[in-house]
C-alpha positions in Angstrom: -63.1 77.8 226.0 -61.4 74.6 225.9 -64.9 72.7 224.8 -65.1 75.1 222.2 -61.5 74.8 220.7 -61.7 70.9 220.8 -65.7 70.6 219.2 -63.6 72.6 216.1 -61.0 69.6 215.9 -63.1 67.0 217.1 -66.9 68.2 215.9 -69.4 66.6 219.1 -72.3 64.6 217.8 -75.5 66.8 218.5 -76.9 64.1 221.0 -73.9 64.8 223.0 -75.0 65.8 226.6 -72.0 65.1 229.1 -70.0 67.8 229.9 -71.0 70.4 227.4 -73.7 73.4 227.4 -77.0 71.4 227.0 -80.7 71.0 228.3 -78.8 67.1 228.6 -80.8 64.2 230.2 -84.2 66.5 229.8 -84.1 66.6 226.2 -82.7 63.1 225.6 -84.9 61.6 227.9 -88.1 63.4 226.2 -86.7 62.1 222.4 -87.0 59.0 223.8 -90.3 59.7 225.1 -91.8 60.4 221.7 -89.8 57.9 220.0 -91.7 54.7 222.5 -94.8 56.6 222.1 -94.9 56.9 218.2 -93.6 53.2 218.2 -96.0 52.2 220.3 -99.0 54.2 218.5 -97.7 52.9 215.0 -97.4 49.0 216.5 -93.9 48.6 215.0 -91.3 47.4 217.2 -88.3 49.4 218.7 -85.2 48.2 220.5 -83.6 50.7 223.1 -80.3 50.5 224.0 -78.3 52.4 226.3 -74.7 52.3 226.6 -73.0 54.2 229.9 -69.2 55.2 229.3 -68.0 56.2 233.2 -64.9 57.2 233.1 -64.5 56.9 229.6 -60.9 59.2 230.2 -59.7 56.9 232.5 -60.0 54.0 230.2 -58.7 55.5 226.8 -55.4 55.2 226.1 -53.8 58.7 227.0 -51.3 58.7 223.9 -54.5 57.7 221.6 -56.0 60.9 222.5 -52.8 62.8 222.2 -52.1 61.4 218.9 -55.6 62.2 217.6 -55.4 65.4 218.9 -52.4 66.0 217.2 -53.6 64.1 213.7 -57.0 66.8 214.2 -54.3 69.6 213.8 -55.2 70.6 217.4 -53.4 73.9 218.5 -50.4 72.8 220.7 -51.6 74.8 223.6 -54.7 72.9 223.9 -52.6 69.2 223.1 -50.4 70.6 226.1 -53.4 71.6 228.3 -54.9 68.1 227.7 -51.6 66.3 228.6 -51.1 67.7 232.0 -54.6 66.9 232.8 
């Protein structure tokens, strides 16, 4: 429910696999998959990076999220569920 109220306020990009409802790592991994092997079979070059963002919560500012929360037009119940987290 909470996912759900915040994806309206803050749309999630559609490669978003971390703590949502998603075949996750499976599908992303096989995208990449296909995107070496067509690279690969059309000899053109491809650069992969990967980015890991552990504890991403921990290291954004808490009254960044707040404030964009309430900028999003977040309802309150939600902006006071997230603070007490």
């Amino acid at each position: 429910m909470l996912t759900a109220r915040l994806t309206k306020a803050c749309p999630i990009n559609s490669r978003q696999s971390g703590f949502i409802r998603s075949a996750g790592c499976s599908e992303n991994l096989k995208l990449l998959q296909l995107l070496i092997h067509n690279a690969k079979r059309e000899h053109r070059p491809l650069g992969v990076v990967f980015v890991d963002l552990a504890k991403a919560f921990n290291t954004v500012s808490h009254y960044h999220i707040i404030s964009s929360l309430k900028q999003k037009g977040t309802d309150s119940h939600i902006i006071a569920l997230i603070t007490n987290l």
